[in-house]
N, C-alpha and C positions, 0 to 999 in steps of 0.2 A: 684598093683591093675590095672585091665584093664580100660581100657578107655569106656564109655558110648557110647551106640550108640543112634540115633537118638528117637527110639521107645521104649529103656527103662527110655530116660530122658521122653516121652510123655506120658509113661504111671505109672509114680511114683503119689501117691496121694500127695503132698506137700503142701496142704492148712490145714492148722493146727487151730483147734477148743478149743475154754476151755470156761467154765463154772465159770462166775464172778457173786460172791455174791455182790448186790445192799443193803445194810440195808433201803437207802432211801425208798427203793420204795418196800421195806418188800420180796425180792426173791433173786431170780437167773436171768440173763438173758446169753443165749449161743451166743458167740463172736466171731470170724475166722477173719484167717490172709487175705491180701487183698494179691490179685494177681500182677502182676507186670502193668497189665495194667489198674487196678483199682488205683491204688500204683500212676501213673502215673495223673491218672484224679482226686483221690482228690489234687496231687501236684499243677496241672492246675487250680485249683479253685481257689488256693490260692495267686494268682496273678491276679490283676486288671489292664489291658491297653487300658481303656477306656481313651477318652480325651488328648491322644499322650501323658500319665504320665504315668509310673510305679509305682503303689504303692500295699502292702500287704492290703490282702481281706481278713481279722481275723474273721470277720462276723460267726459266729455260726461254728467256728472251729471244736471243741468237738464235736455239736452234726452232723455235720456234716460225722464225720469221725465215730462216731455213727453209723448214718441209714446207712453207705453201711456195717459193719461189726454185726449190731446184729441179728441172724439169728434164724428162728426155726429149729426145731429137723432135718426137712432135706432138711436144709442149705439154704434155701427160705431167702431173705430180710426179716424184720418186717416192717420196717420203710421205705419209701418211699422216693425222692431227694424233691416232695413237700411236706414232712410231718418236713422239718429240721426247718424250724421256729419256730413250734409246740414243736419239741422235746427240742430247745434249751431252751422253757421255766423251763424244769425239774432243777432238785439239780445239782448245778455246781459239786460238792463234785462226784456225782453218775456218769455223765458224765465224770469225769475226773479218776475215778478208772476205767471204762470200755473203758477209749482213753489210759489210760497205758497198757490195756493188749493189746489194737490192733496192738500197736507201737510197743509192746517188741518182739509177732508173726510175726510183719511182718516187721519187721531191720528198721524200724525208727527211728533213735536214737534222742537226745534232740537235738544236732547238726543239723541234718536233721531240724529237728523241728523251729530252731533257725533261720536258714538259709533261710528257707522258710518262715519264718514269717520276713523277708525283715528286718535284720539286717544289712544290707549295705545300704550308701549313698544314693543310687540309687533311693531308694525305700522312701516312706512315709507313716505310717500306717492311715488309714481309720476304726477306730472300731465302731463305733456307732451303736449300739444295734437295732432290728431291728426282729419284732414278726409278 
């Protein structure tokens, strides 16, 4: 197999979309994989170094990871970075079927997941809820 060159790795479409049934909330809503530099900024969220402490920022996780992946028909956000408080109000159950499909499109694995939710020493979780 030949090697790739520069302008057909820039021009391959590789953001991958699917259509996740919500029952909560009686639909569908359409979902896509995050980019690598999106990929990159919810990771950034997810850490707090305020105060010269490291600790995991769990704070509205889901719906977080949410508003940048649920999209209409052509590929627009729904949801806004201020609308995540809002959203985090909804069915944890519905947020959480539509954070597996975002994770599975876009190589997240529970590890990833795990890791990042500051399962090392280092870190101290901060979750308290927060509308």
């Amino acid at each position: 197999m030949a090697l790739l060159t520069k302008e057909q790795i820039l021009r391959v479409k590789d953001i991958e979309t699917r259509t996740v049934n919500v029952p909560e909330w009686g639909g569908d809503v359409l979902v896509r994989s995050l980019s690598a530099t999106e990929r990159d900024y919810f990771e950034s969220k997810l850490v707090d170094q305020s105060g010269g402490k490291v600790r995991a920022n769990l704070q509205n996780i889901k719906a977080r990871l949410a508003s940048m992946a649920i999209v209409d028909e052509e590929g627009n956000r729904v949801f806004s970075e201020q609308e995540i408080a809002i959203l985090g109000t909804k069915s944890a159950a519905a947020l959480n079927r539509i954070s597996e499909a975002i994770t599975d499109m876009s190589g997240i694995s529970k590890k990833d997941m795990d890791e990042l939710a500051g399962n090392s020493e280092a870190m101290t979780s901060d979750v308290s809820p927060s509308v």
